[in-house]
BALUMMAR-261892 format. One record per residue (C-alpha): residue number from 1; residue in three letters; x, y, z. Coordinates in steps of 0.001 Angstrom, whole numbers, plus 500000, padded with zeros to 6 digits. Last residue first. Layout:
REM residues N
nr|rest|px|py|pz
NUM|ALA|X|Y|Z
...
//
This chain:
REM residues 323
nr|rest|px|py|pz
323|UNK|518097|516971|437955
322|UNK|514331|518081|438754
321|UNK|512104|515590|437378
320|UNK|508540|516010|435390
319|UNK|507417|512741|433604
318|UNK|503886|514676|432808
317|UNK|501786|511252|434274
316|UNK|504568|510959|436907
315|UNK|504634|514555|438078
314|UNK|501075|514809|437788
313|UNK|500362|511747|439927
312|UNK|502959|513110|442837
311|UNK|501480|516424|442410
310|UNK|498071|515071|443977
309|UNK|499369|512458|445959
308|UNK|501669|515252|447790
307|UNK|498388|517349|447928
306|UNK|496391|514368|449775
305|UNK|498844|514004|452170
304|UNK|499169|517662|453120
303|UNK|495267|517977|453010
302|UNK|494810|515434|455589
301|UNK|497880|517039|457690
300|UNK|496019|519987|457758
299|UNK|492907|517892|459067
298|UNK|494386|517092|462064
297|UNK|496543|519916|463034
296|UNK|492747|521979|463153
295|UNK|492070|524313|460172
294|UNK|493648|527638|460061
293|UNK|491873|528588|456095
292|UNK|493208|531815|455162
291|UNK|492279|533325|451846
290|UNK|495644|535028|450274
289|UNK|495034|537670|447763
288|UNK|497110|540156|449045
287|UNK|493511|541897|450033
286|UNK|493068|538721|451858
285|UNK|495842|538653|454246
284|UNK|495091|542363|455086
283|UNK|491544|541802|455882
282|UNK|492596|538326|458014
281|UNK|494444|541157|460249
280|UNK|491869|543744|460138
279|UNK|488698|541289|461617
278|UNK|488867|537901|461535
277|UNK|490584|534265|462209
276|UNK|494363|535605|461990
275|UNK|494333|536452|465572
274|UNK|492414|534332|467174
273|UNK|493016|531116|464749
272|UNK|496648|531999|465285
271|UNK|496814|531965|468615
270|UNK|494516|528574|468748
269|UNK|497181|526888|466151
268|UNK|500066|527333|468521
267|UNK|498242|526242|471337
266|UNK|497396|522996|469982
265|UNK|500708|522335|468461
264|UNK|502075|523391|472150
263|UNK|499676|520989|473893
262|UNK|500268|518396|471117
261|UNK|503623|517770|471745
260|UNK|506147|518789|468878
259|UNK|507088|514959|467555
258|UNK|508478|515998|464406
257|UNK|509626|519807|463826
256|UNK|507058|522574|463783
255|UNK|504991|523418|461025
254|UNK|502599|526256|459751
253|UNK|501127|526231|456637
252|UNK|501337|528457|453383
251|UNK|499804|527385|450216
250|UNK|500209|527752|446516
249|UNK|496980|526690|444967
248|UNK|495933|523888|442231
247|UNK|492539|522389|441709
246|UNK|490627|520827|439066
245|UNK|487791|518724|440173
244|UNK|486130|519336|436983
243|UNK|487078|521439|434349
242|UNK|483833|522709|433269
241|UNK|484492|526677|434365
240|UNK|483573|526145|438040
239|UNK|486308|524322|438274
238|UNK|488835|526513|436769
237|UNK|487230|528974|439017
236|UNK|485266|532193|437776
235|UNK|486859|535301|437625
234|UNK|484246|538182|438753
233|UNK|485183|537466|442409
232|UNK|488774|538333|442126
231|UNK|490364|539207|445346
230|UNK|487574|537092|447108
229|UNK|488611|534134|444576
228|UNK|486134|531967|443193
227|UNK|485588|528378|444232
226|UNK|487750|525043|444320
225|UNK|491208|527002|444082
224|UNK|492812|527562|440027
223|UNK|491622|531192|439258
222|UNK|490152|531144|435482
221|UNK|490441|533313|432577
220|UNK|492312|536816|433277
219|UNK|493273|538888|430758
218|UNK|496532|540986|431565
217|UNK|497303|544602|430817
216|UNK|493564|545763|431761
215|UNK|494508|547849|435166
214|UNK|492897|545058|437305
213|UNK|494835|542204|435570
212|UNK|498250|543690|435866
211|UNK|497450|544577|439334
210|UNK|496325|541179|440183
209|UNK|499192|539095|438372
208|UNK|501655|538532|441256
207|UNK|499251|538358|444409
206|UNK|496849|535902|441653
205|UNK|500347|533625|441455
204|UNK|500495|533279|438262
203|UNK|499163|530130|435486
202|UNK|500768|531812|432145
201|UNK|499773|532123|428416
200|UNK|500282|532921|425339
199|UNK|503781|533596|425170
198|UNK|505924|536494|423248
197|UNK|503041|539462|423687
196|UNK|504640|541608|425524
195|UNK|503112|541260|428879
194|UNK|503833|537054|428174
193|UNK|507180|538243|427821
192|UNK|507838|540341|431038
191|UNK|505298|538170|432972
190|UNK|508069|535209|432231
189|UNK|510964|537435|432961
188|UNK|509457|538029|436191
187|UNK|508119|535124|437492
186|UNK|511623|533256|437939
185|UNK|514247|531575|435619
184|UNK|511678|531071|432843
183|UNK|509988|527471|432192
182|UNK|508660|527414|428431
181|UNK|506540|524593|428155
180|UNK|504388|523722|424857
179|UNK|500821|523271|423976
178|UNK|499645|520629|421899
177|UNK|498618|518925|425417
176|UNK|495278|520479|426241
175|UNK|493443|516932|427306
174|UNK|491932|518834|429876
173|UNK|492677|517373|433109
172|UNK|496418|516863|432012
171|UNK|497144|519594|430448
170|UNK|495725|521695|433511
169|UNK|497488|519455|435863
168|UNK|500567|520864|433907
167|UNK|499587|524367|433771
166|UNK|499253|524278|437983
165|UNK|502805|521994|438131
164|UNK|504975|524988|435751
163|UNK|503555|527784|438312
162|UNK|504171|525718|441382
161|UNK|507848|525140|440521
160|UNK|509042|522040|439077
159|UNK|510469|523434|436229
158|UNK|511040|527328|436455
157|UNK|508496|530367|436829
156|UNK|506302|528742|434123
155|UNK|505367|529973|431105
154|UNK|502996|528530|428685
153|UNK|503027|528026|424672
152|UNK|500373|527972|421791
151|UNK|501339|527103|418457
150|UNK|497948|527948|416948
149|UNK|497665|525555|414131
148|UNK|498287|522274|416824
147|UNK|495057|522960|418151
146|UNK|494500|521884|422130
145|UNK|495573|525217|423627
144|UNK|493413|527200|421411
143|UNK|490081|524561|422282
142|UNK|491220|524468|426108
141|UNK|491984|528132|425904
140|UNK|488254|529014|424441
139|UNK|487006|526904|427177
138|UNK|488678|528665|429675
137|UNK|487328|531650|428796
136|UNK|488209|534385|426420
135|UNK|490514|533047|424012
134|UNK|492108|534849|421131
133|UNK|494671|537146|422361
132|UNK|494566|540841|422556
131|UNK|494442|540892|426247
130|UNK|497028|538909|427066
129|UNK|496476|535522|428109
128|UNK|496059|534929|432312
127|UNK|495389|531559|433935
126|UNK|495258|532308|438046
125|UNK|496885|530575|440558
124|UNK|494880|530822|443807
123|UNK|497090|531916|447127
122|UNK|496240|530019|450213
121|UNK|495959|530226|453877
120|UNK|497596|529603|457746
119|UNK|497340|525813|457063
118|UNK|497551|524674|460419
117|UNK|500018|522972|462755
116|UNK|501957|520235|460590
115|UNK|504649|518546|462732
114|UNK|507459|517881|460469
113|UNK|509797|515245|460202
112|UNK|507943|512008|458925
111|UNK|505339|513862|456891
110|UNK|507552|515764|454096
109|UNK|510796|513566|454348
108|UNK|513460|515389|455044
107|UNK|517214|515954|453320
106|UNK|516065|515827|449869
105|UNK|518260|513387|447471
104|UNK|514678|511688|445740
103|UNK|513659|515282|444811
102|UNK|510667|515716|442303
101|UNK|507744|514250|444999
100|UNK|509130|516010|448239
99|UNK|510027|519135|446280
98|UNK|506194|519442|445647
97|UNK|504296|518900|448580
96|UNK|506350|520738|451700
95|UNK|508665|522877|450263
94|UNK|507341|523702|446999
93|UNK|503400|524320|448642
92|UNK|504930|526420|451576
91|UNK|506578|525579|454957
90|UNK|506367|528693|457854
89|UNK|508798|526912|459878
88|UNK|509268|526593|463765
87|UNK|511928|526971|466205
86|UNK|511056|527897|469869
85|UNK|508236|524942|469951
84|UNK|510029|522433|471746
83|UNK|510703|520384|469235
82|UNK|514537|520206|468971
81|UNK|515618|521504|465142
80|UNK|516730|519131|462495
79|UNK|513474|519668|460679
78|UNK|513299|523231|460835
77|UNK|516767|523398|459170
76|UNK|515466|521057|456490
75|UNK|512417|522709|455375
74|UNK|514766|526151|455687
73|UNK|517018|524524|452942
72|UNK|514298|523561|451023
71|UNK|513087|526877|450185
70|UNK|513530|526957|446689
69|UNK|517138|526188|447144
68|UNK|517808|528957|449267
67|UNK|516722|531610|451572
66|UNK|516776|531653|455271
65|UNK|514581|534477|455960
64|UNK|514141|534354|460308
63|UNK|510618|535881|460905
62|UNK|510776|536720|465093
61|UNK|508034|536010|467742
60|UNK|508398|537877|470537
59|UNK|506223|536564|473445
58|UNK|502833|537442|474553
57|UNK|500972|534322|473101
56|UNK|498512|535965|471111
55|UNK|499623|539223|469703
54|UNK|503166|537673|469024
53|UNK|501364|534731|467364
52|UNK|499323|537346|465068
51|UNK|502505|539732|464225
50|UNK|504175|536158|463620
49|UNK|501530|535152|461159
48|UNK|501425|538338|459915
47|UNK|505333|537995|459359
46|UNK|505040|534714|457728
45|UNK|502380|535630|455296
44|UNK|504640|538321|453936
43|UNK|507814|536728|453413
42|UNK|506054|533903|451633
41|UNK|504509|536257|449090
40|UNK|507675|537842|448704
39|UNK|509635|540900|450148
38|UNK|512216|539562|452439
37|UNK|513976|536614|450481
36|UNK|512474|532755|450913
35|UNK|512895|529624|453073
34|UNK|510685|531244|455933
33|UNK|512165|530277|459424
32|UNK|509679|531455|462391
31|UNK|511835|531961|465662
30|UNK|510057|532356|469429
29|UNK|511038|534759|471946
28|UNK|511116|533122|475524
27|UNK|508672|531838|477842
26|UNK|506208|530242|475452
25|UNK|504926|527917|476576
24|UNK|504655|528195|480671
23|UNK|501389|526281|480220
22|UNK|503411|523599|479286
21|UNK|505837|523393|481624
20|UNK|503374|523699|484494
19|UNK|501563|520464|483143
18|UNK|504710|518780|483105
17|UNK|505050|519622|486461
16|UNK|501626|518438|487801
15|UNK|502268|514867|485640
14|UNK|505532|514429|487299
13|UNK|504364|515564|490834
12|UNK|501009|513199|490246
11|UNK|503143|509861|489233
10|UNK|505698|510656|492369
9|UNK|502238|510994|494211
8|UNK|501164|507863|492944
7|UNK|504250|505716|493122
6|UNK|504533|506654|497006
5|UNK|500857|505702|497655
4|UNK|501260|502140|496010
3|UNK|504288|501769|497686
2|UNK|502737|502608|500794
1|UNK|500000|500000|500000
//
């Protein structure tokens, strides 16, 4: 019996400290790696996210740009880090879905060394043509895309990246594939040429394309997410537009490294859903055209494995491999 007794209050001490460890989270400033430059779309969703978990949690929490290798290099930092919540990674659609399925040599595996948090939101691609060009829909570019006469070409941002994987899927749902691939060194050049005329057509970011669209440069046919955008409601979906089930958006989630407990996961995902949820700061996120989502750790991990099936069946069907 005293044994009994003894094992029972060391049992209740442990448990009671624990406890007081946890609801201590955070005592010290916190650091959110984002694989990308200061400036980007990336860059920007991570520091409302850590203006939001700042607001919440009452501890510093600092945006830490480690750029490189299409963000990879951050993935993998995050993934070597202790998890005890003071080093997490604001992972995006190439470093979490799509350099998984084209890279055989990366240095983490997707689901085994990350803790996925919540999807904080997503950016819609968007199909734009230049205004003077033929189509007008998406069923006039399925028809112009699909007729060898018209020698119609795409740009993409660089093989493999989100922009070249969206017009892919596209090819593949549609049955479009007399068109050809011209992958760019970056979004730039490749708005630079389809702006003057020199490509037909280009699946952008909506954040990248929007201002060229709203002051009549660019002709937009379709946003790529399930349902119209709220930074584009006159656009109609891809979907929507008769190709069905088509889907293809460049997220933003928030991760921690493997086997972060699910008290701090937990906690981490209620700051955010209170202060990215509504009002001014879920404004701003949208009029960049990002729609948050901050779904429960569960079912953020759902959509994880369902998008690395996803772009692992296009990158088989389309034979796409980074060297």
């Amino acid at each position: 019996m005293h044994s009994f007794l003894v094992r029972s209050i060391v049992s209740l001490v442990i448990a009671a400290g624990c406890a007081l460890a946890q609801a201590a989270y955070p005592e010290r400033s916190i650091r959110l790696v984002v694989g990308f430059p200061p400036g980007g779309g990336a860059d920007y969703v991570a520091r409302q996210a850590a203006a939001g978990l700042t607001q919440a949690l009452g501890q510093a929490v600092v945006v830490d740009n480690r750029a490189g290798a299409n963000g990879t290099l951050a993935a993998a930092e995050v993934a070597r880090a202790p998890a005890d919540g003071y080093t997490l990674l604001l992972g995006v659609t190439a470093t979490q879905s799509i350099a998984p399925v084209l890279n055989p040599k990366l240095p983490y595996d997707a689901l085994r060394d990350f803790t996925p948090v919540t999807e904080v939101g997503y950016t819609p691609m968007v199909l734009v043509v230049h205004p003077q060009s033929a189509p007008r829909s998406v069923a006039d570019f399925i028809r112009f895309a699909g007729d060898p006469a018209n020698n119609a070409t795409y740009a993409s941002a660089g093989i493999g990246n989100i922009t070249h994987m969206a017009a892919e899927l596209f090819v593949q749902s549609t049955g479009a594939n007399k068109i050809t691939h011209v992958p760019y060194k970056g979004s730039s050049p490749a708005l630079t040429d389809l702006l003057g005329g020199r490509i037909s057509a280009y699946f952008d970011t909506l954040p990248s394309s929007l201002p060229f669209i709203q002051n009549g440069q660019l002709r937009a046919l379709g946003v790529t997410s399930a349902a119209r955008s709220p930074a584009l409601p006159q656009v109609p979906a891809i979907a929507e537009a008769g190709v069905k089930g088509y889907e293809a958006t460049a997220w933003y989630g928030l991760f921690g490294p493997a086997n972060l407990s699910p008290d701090i996961t937990r906690r981490l995902h209620e700051a955010l859903l209170k202060s990215l949820g509504s009002g001014e700061a879920k404004a701003q996120l949208t009029s960049r055209g990002v729609d948050t989502v901050l779904e429960p750790p569960a079912e953020f991990r759902k959509m994880l494995e369902a998008d690395l099936l996803r772009w692992r069946r296009v990158a088989e069907t389309g034979q796409i491999k980074l060297d």
